[in-house]
MIMI-216335 format. One record per residue (C-alpha): x, y, z; residue number from 1; residue in three letters. Coordinates in pm, 1 decimal. Layout:
<recs>
REC         X         Y         Z  num  residuo
REC         X         Y         Z  NUM      ala
...
</recs>
This chain:
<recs>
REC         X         Y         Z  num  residuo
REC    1870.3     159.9    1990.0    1      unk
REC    1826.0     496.8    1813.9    2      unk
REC    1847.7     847.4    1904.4    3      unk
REC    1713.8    1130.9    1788.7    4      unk
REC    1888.3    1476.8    1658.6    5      unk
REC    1625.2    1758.7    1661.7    6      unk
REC    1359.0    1525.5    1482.9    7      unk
REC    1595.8    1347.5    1193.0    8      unk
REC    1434.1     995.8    1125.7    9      unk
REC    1083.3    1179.4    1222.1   10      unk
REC     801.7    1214.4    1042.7   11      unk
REC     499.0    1438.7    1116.1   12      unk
REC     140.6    1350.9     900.9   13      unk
REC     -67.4    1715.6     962.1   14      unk
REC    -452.9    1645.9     845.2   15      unk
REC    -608.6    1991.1     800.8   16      unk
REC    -978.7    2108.6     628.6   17      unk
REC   -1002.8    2449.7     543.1   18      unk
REC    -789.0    2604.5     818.2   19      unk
REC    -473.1    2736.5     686.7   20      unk
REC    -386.4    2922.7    1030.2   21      unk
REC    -431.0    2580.4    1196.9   22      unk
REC    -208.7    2365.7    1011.4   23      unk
REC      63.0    2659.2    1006.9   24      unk
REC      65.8    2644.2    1351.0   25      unk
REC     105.5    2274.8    1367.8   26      unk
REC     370.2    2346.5    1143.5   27      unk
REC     569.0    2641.6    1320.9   28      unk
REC     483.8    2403.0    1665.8   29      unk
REC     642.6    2101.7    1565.8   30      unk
REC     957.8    2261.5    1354.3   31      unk
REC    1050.9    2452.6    1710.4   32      unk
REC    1064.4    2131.9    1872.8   33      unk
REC    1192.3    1935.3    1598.7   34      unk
REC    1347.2    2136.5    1332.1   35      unk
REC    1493.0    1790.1    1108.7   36      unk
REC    1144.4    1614.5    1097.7   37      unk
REC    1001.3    1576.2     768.3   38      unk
REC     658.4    1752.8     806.2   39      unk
REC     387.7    1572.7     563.4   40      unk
REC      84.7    1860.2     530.7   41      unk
REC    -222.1    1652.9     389.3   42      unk
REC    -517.8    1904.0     318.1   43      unk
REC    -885.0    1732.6     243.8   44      unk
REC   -1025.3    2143.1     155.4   45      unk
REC   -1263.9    2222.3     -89.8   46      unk
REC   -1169.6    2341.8    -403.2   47      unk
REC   -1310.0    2658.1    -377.5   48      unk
REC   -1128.9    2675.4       9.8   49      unk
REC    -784.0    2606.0    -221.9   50      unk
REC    -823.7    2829.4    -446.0   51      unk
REC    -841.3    3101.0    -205.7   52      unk
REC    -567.5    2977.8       3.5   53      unk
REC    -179.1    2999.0      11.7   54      unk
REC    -120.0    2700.1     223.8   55      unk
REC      28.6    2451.5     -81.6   56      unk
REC     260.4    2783.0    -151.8   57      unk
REC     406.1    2820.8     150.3   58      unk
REC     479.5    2533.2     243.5   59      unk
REC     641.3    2447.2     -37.9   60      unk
REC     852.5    2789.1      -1.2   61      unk
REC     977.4    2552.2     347.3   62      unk
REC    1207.1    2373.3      89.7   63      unk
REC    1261.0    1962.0     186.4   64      unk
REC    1128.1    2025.0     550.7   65      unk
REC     754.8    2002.3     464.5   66      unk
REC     564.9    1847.7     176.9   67      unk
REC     189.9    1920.6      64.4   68      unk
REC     -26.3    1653.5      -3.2   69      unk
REC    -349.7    1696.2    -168.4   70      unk
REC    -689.3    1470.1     -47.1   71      unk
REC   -1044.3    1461.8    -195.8   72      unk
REC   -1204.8    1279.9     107.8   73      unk
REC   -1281.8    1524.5     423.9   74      unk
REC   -1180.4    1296.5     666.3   75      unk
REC    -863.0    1314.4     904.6   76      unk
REC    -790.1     965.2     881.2   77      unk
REC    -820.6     911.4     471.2   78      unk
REC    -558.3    1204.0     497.8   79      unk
REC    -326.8     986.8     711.3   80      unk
REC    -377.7     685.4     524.2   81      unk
REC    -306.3     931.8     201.7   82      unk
REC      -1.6    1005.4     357.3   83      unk
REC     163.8     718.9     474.0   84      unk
REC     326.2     664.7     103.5   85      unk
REC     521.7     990.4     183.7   86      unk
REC     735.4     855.3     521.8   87      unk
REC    1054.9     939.8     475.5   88      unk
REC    1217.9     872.9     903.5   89      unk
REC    1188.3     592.6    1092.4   90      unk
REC     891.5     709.9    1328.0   91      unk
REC     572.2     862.0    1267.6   92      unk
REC     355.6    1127.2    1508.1   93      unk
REC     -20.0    1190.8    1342.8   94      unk
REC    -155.8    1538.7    1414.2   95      unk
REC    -437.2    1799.7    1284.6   96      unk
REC    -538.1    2136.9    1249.6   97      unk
REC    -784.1    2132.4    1523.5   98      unk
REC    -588.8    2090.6    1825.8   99      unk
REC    -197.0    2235.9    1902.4  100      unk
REC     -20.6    2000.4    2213.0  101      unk
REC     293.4    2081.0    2334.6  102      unk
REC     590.8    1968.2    2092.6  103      unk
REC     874.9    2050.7    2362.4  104      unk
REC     687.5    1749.1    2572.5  105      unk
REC     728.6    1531.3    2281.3  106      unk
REC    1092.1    1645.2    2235.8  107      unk
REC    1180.8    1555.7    2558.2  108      unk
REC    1061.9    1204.1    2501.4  109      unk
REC    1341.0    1158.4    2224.9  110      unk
REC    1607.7    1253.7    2486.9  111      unk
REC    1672.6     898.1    2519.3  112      unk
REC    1705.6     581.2    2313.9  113      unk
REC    1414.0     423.6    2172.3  114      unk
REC    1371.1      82.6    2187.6  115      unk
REC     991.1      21.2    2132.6  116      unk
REC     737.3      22.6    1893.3  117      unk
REC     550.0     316.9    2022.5  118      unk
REC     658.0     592.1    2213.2  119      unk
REC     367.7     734.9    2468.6  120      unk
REC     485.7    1137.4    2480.8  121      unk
REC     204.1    1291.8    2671.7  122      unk
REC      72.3    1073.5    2942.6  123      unk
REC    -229.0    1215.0    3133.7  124      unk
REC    -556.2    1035.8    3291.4  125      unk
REC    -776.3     897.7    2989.9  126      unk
REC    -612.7     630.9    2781.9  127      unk
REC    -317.5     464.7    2951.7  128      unk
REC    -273.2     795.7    3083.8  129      unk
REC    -294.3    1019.4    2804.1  130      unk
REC    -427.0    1394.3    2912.3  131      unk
REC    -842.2    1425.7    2855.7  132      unk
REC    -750.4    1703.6    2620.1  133      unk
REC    -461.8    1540.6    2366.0  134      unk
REC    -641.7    1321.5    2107.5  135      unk
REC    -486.1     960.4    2196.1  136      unk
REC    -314.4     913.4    1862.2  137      unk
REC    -143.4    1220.9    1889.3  138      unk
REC      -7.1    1142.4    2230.8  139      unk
REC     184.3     848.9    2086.3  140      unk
REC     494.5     835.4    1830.3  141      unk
REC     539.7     517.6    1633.0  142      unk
REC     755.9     315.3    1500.0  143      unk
REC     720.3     354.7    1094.2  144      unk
REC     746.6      -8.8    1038.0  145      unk
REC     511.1     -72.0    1284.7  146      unk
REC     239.6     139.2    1123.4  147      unk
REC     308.7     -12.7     801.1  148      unk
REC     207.2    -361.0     929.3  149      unk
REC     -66.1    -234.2    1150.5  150      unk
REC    -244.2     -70.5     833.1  151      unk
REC    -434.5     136.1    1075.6  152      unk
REC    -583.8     322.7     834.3  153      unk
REC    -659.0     103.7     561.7  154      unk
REC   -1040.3     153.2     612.3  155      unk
REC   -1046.0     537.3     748.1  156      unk
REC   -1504.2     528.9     761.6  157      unk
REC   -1441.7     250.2    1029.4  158      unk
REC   -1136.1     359.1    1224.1  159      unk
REC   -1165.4     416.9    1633.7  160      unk
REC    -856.3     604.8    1750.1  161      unk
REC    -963.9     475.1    2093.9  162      unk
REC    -980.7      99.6    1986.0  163      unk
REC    -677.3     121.5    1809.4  164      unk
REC    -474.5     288.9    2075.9  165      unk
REC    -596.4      15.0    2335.2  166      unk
REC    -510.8    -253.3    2160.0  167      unk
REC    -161.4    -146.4    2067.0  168      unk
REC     -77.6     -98.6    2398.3  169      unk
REC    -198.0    -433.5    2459.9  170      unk
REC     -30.6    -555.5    2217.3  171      unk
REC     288.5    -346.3    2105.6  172      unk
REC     569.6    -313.6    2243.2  173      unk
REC     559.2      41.3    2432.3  174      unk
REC     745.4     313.9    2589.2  175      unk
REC     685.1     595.8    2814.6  176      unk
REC     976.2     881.2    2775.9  177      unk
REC    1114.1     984.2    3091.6  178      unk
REC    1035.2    1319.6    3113.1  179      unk
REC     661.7    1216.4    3052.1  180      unk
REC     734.5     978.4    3290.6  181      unk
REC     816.0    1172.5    3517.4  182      unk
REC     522.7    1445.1    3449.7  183      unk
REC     228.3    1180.8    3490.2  184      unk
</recs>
């Protein structure tokens, strides 16, 4: 059984391409919510897009709460997979530039103990619930261990997010928090 205070033991993986504004946002979204999760930046921008851009400067003027992680391969999930050697917490959430969701949901998911391997933060209609507008991965916290054995990512050109989430729920043990519970 774990708790959570304010995001310590959490890790956030951020793939963003050329939109500094985006993956700020994903920053400034997620350290609201959870201001002691480790936030793991991974940008797959041109070099001619980085050399024009501040993002690798300010975040590291964020001290130990974010990290920027450099990836030659435009592709979100070669930037997670890029990223995974970085985990510092015990669980893992995988966003991107591209779309903000609501952190304070996911928050209110780690009001209680933990005991699974996955944590579903944003149920909806599509996926075993998840909202038609949240990208399935992103609606679901994981266990860092769990990941790690998974290797989800290990081939990023063949990786379905929509496979993949179906059969972890199939097959992993999962958890709904209460408050999304309660909101689906």
């Amino acid at each position: 059984m774990h708790s959570f205070n304010k995001g310590q033991d959490l890790d956030f993986i951020v793939a963003t391409h050329e939109d500094d504004a985006g993956a700020l946002a994903r920053i400034s979204a997620i350290s609201s919510s959870f201001p002691r999760a480790h936030i793991i930046v991974v940008d797959s921008s041109g070099e001619q897009y980085r050399d024009g851009a501040r993002l690798a400067d300010i975040i590291a003027s964020l001290g130990n709460q974010a990290s920027y992680v450099r990836c030659t391969k435009a592709c979100r999930y070669t930037c997670y997979q890029h990223a995974l050697s970085q985990l510092t917490g015990r669980y893992v959430a995988f966003r991107h530039n591209g779309q903000i969701i609501d952190e304070t949901r996911t928050a209110r998911g780690f009001a209680q103990a933990i005991h699974a391997d996955l944590l579903i933060t944003h149920p909806g209609q599509t996926v075993a619930g998840l909202a038609e507008n949240t990208q399935p991965l992103q609606a679901v916290v994981f266990k860092r261990e769990f990941v790690e054995q998974q290797q989800p990512f290990s081939d990023p050109l063949t990786f379905n997010e929509q496979d993949f989430i179906a059969s972890v729920l199939q097959s992993a043990h999962c958890q709904t928090g209460g408050e999304a519970m309660a909101a689906a």
